[in-house]
C-alpha positions as CSV (number, residue, x, y, z in Angstrom):
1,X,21.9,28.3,-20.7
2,X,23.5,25.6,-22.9
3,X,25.9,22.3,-22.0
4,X,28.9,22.8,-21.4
5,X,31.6,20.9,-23.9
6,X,32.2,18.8,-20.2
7,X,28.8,18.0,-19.7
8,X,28.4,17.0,-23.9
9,X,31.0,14.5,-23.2
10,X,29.4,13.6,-19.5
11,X,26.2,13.0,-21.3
12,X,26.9,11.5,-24.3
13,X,25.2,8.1,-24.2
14,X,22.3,10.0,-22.9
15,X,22.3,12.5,-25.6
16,X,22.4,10.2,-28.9
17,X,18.9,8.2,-27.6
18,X,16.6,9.8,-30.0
19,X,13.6,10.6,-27.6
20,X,16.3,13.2,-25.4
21,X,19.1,14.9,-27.3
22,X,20.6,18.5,-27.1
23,X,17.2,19.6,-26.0
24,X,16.3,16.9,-23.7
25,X,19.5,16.8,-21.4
26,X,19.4,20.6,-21.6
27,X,15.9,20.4,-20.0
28,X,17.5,18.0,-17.3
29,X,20.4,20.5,-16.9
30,X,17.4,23.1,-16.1
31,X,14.9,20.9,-13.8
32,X,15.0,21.5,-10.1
33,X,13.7,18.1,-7.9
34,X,13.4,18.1,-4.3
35,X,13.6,15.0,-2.3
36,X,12.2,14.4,0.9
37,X,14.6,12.0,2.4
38,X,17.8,10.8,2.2
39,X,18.0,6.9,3.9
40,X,17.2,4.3,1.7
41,X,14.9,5.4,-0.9
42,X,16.9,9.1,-1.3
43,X,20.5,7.2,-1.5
44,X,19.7,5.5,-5.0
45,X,17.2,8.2,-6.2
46,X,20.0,10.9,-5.5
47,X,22.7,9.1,-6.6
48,X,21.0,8.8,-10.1
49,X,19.4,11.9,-10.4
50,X,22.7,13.6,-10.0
51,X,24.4,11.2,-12.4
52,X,21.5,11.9,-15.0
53,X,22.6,15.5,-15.0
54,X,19.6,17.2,-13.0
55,X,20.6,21.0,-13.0
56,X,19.7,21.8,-8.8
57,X,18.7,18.8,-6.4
58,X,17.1,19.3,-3.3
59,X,17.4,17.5,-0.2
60,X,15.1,17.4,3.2
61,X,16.3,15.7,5.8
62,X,17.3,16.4,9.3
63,X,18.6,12.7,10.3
64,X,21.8,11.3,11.5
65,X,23.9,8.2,10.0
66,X,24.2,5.6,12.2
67,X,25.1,1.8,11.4
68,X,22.0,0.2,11.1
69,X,21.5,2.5,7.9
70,X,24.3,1.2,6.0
71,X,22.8,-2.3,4.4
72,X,21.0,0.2,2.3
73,X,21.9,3.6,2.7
74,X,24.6,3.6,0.0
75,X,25.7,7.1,0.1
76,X,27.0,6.4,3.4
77,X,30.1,5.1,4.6
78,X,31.2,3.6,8.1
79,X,33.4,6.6,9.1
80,X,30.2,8.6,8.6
81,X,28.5,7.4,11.3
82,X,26.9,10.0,13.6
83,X,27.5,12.6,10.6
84,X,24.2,14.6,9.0
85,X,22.8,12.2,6.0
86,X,22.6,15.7,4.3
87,X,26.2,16.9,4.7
88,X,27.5,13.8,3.6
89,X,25.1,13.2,0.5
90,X,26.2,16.7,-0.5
91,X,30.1,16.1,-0.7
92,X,29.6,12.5,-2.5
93,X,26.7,13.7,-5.3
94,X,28.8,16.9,-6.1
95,X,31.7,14.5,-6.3
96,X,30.3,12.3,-8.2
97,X,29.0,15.3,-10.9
98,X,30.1,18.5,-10.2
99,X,28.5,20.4,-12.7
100,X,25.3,20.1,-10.5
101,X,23.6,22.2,-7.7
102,X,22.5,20.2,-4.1
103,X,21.0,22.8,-2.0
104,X,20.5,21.0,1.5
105,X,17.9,21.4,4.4
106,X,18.5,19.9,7.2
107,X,14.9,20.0,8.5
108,X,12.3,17.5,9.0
109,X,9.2,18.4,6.7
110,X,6.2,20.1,8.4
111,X,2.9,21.7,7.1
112,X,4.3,25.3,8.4
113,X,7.9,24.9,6.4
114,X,6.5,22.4,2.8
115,X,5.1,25.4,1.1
116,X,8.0,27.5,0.7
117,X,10.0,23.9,0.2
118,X,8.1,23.3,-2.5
119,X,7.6,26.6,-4.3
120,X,11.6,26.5,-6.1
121,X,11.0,22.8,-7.5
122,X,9.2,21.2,-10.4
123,X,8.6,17.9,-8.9
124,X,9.1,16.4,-5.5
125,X,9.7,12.8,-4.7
126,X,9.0,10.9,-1.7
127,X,11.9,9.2,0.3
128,X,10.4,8.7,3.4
129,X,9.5,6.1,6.1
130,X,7.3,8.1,7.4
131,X,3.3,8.5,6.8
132,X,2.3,11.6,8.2
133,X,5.1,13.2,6.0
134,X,3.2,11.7,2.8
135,X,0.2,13.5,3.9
136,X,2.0,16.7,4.1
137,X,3.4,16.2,0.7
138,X,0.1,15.4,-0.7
139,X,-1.9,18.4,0.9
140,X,1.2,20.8,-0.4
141,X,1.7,19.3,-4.0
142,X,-2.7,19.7,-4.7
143,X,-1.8,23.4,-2.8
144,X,0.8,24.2,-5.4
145,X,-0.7,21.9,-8.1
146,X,2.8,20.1,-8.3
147,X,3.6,16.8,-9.0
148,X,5.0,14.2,-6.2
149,X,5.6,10.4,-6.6
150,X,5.0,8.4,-3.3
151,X,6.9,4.6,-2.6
152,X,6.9,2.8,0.7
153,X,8.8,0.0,1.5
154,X,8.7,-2.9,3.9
155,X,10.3,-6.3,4.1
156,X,10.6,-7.9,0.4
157,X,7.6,-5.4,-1.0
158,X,7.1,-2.1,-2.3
159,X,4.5,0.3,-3.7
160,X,5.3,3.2,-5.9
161,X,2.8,5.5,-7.6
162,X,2.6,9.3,-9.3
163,X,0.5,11.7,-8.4
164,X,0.0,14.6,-10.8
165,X,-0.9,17.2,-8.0
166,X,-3.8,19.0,-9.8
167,X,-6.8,17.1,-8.6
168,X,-7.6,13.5,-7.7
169,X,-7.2,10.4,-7.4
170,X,-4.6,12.0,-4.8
171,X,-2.6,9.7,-2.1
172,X,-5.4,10.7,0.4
173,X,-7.7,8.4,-2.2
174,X,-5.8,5.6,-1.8
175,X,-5.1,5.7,2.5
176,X,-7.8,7.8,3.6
177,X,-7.3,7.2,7.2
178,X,-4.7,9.5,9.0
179,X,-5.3,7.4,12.7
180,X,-3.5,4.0,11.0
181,X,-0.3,4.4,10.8
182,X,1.9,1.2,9.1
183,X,5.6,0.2,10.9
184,X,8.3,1.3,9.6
185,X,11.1,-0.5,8.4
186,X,12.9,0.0,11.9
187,X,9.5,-1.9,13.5
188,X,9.3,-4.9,10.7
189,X,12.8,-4.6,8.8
190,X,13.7,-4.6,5.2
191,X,16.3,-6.2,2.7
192,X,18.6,-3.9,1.9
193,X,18.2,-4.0,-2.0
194,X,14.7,-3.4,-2.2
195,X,14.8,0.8,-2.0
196,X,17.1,0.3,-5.2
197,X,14.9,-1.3,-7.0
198,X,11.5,1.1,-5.8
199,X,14.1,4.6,-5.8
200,X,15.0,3.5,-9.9
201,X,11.8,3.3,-10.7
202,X,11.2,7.1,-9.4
203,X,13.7,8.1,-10.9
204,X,12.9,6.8,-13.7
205,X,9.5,8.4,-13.5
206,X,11.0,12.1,-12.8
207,X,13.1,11.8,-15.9
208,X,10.5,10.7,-18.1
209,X,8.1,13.8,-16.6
210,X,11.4,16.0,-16.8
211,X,11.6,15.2,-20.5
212,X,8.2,15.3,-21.6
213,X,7.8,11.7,-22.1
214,X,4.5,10.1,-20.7
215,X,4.9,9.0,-17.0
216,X,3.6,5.2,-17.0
217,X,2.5,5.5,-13.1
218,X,0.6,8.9,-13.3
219,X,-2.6,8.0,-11.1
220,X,-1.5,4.3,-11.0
221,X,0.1,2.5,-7.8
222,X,2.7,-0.5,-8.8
223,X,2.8,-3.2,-6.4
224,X,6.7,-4.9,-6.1
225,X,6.9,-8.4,-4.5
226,X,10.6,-9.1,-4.4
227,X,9.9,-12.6,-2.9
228,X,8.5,-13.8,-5.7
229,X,9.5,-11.0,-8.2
230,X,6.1,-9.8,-9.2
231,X,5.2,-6.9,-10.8
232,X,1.2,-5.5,-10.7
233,X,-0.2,-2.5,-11.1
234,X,-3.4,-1.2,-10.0
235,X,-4.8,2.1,-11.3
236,X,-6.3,4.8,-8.9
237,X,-9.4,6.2,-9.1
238,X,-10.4,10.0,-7.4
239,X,-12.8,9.3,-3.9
240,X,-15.7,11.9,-4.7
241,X,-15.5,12.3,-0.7
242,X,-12.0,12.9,-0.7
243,X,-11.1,15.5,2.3
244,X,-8.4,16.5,0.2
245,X,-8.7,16.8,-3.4
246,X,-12.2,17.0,-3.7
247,X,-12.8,19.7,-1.1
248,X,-9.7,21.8,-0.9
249,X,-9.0,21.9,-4.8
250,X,-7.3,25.3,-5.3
251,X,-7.5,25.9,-1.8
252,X,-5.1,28.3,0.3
253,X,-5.6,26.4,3.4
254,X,-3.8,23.3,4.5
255,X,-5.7,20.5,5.9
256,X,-3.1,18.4,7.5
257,X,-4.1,17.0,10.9
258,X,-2.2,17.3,13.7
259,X,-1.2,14.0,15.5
260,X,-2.8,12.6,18.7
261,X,-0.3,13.5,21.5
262,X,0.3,10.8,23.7
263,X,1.8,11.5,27.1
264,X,5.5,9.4,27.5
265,X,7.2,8.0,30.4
266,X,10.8,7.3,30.6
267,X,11.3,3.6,31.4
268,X,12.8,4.9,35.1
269,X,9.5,6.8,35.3
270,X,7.6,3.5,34.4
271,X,9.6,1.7,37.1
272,X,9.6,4.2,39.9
273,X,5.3,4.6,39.3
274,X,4.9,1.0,39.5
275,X,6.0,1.1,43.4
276,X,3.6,3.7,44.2
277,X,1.0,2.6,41.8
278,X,0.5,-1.2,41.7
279,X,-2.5,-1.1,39.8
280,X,-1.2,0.4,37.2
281,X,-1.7,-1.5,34.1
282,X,1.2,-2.4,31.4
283,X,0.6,-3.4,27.9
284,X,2.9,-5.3,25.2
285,X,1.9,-4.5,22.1
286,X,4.6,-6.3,20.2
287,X,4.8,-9.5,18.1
288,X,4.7,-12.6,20.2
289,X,8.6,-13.4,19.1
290,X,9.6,-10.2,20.5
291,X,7.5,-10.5,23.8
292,X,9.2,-14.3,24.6
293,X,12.5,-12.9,23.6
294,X,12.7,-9.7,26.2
295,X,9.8,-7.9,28.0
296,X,9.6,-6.2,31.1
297,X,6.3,-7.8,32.9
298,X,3.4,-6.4,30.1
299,X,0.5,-8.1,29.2
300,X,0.9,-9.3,25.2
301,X,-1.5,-7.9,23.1
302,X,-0.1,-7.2,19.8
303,X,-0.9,-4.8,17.4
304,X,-2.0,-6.1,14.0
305,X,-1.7,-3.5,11.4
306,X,-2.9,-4.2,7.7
307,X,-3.2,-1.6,4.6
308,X,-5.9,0.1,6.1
309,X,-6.7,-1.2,9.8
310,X,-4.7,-1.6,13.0
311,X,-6.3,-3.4,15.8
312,X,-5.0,-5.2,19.2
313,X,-5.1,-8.6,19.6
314,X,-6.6,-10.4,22.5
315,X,-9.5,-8.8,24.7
316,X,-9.4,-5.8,26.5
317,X,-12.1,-7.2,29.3
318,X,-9.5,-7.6,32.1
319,X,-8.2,-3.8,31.6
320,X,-9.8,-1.2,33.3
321,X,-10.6,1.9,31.5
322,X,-10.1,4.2,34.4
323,X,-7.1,3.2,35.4
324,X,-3.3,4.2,34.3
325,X,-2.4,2.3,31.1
326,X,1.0,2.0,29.7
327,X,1.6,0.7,26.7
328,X,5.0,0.0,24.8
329,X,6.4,-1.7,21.9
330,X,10.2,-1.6,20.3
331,X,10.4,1.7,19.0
332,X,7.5,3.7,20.0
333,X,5.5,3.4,16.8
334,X,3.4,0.9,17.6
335,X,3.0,2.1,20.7
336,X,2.0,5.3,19.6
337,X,-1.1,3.3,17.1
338,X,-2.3,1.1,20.6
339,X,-2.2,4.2,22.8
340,X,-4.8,6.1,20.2
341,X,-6.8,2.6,19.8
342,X,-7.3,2.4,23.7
343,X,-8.3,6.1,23.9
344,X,-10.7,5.7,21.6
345,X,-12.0,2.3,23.3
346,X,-12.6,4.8,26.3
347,X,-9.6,4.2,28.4
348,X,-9.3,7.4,30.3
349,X,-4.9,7.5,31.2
350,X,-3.0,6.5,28.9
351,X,0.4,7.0,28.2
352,X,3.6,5.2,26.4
353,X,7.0,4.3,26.7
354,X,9.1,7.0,25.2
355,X,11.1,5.4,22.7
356,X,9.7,2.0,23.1
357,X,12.4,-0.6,24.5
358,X,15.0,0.2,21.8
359,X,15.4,4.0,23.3
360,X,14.5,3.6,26.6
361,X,16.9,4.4,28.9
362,X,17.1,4.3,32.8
C-alpha cells in the first residue's frame, strides 16, 4: 500500500510537518477507527477524521435526523430530516474524501454485538450521550485490550479523557456507579459549539496515537468550562477494587449490567387508571421551571443528579410504599433514575411515563 499521487497532493500540508511525512500519513491511510455515534460529538470527529485521511472509518449508530439535532449536528442538513444519521454521514464524508472507506452500522451498541464491532478497529472513540453505552465500551476495549477515548457533554462543559484499554485506571474508576445515570443533553440542553470543541480534541488524540506520537490525555480526564473558557486536567488513578479492570483483566467474560426494567404506562393508560384508581400516586420529578410551566397534577419532587449521586428532593413521608407510584419527567430519563431510587426506598409498584411528557401521546 502507498499514497496515491491524489492523496500526495490531498495531504500535502500534512505531509511536510516533520513529526508525520510519507510514513506518517501512510500509517493514517492504513488505521481503521470506529465511532460510536454520530450526533454531535461524531459530526466534527467524522468530519475530520475523514479529512485527515484515515484509511476505513466506522460508524455505530442507529438514530434518526430530526431538527432539534441540527444546532450541532453539522453533517446534517434540513432536507435530511427523518433520514438515518448513518446514510447521510456516509454520502457527505466520502464526498468530502473519497479515497476513504465508511463502513456503516446502523445498530445501537450492545454487550452481545461490541465484540465483533470492535475486533476490525484500532481504536474506538466515544460519541455518545448515552452512559450505559460507555460502560459497554469500557468492558469491551479491557476485553480486547483496545484503546477508547470517552467525552460527555452538557450545557457549556465537557470532559474528555483516554483510556488505553489494557488495565486501569479504566472509565469504571472514574464513575463506578452503574445505578446514577446523568441527563442528557435532550434533559438539560447544550450549546451547539461545545461538541466541536470536545470531538477536536479526540481527534486530535486518535491522530496523535495513530501516528505514534504520545497521547497527552492517556489516563487523564480534561475538564472544558466553555463559560468561563477553562481548561483543567485531572489525572486518573486505577481503583484497586475496580469491578472492571482489576477483576476481569484478560477476562473472556463481559461484565456489563443489565438495566433495571421499569414497567411504562402510556399517558392514556395513566389517565384511564386514575378513574379506577384514585389513590394512585403521581410523581414530578422535573425541575421546578418545568413543573410551573406544564404538568399534569404530580407532586414536584425533583431529581438532583450530581457527578456521582442522584437523589429526590423533598420527603417521601406522604407517599405510601404499597401503593401504585408513577413517576414522570420530560423525556423519561429522569424518570427512569427516580423510579430505581423509589424501588430501592421500598416502594413496592412502581412504574413510569413512557417517554416522559415530550413522547407521550394519548
Amino acid at each position: 500500500m502507498d499514497l496515491s499521487p491524489s492523496e500526495l497532493i490531498r495531504y500535502q500540508k500534512q505531509i511536510v510537518l516533520p513529526n508525520i511525512g510519507r510514513e506518517g500519513q501512510l500509517r493514517l491511510k492504513k488505521a481503521r477507527v470506529l465511532c460510536i455515534g454520530a450526533g454531535g460529538l461524531g459530526c466534527p470527529l467524522l468530519l475530520y477524521l475523514a479529512a485527515a485521511g484515515i484509511g476505513t472509518i466506522g460508524i455505530v449508530d442507529d438514530d434518526r435526523i430530526s431538527e432539534s439535532n441540527l444546532h450541532r449536528q453539522i453533517l446534517y442538513r434540513t432536507q435530511d430530516i427523518g433520514q438515518l444519521k448513518i446514510i447521510i454521514a456516509a454520502k457527505t464524508l466520502s464526498a468530502l474524501n473519497p479515497e476513504i472507506q465508511i463502513n456503516t452500522y446502523p445498530v445501537r451498541l450492545e454487550s452481545h454485538n461490541a465484540p465483533a464491532l470492535f475486533a476490525d478497529h484500532d481504536i474506538v472513540v466515544d460519541g455518545t450521550d448515552n452512559r450505559k453505552a460507555r460502560y459497554i465500551l469500557n468492558q469491551t476495549s479491557l476485553l480486547q485490550q483496545k484503546p477508547w477515548l470517552f467525552a460527555s457533554v452538557e450545557g457549556l462543559a465537557a470532559q474528555v479523557g483516554f483510556f488505553s484499554g489494557e488495565g486501569g485506571p479504566c472509565y469504571q474508576c472514574l464513575f463506578p456507579d452503574k445505578d446514577v445515570m446523568r441527563p442528557t443533553c435532550q434533559e438539560n440542553g447544550i450549546l451547539g459549539v461545545i461538541p466541536a470543541m470536545v470531538a477536536n480534541i479526540q481527534a486530535t488524540e486518535v491522530l496523535k496515537y495513530l501516528l505514534g506520537l504520545p497521547v497527552s490525555l492517556l489516563n487523564t480526564i480534561l475538564l472544558y468550562d466553555a463559560e468561563r473558557l477553562n481548561f483543567k486536567k485531572i489525572n486518573l488513578s486505577a481503583d484497586p477494587n475496580c469491578v472492571a479492570c482489576s477483576k476481569n483483566k484478560g477476562s473472556n467474560q463481559m461484565n456489563v449490567e443489565q438495566e433495571v426494567h421499569i414497567p411504562e404506562m402510556t399517558l392514556s393508560e395513566l389517565y384511564a387508571l386514575r378513574e379506577t384508581t384514585p389513590d394512585l400516586q403521581l410523581i414530578d420529578v422535573r425541575s421546578p421551571m418545568e413543573h410551573e410551566q406544564y404538568n399534569i397534577g404530580g407532586v414536584l419532587r425533583p431529581l438532583d443528579i450530581s457527578l456521582n449521586s442522584a437523589v429526590l428532593t423533598g420527603s417521601l413521608a406522604e407517599f405510601d410504599p404499597e401503593k401504585l407510584t408513577v413517576v414522570y419527567c420530560r423525556a423519561g430519563k429522569r424518570s427512569h433514575v427516580a423510579a430505581q431510587i423509589l424501588l430501592n426506598a421500598g416502594f413496592k409498584q412502581v412504574q413510569q411515563l413512557k417517554g416522559g411528557l415530550n413522547g407521550a401521546s394519548i
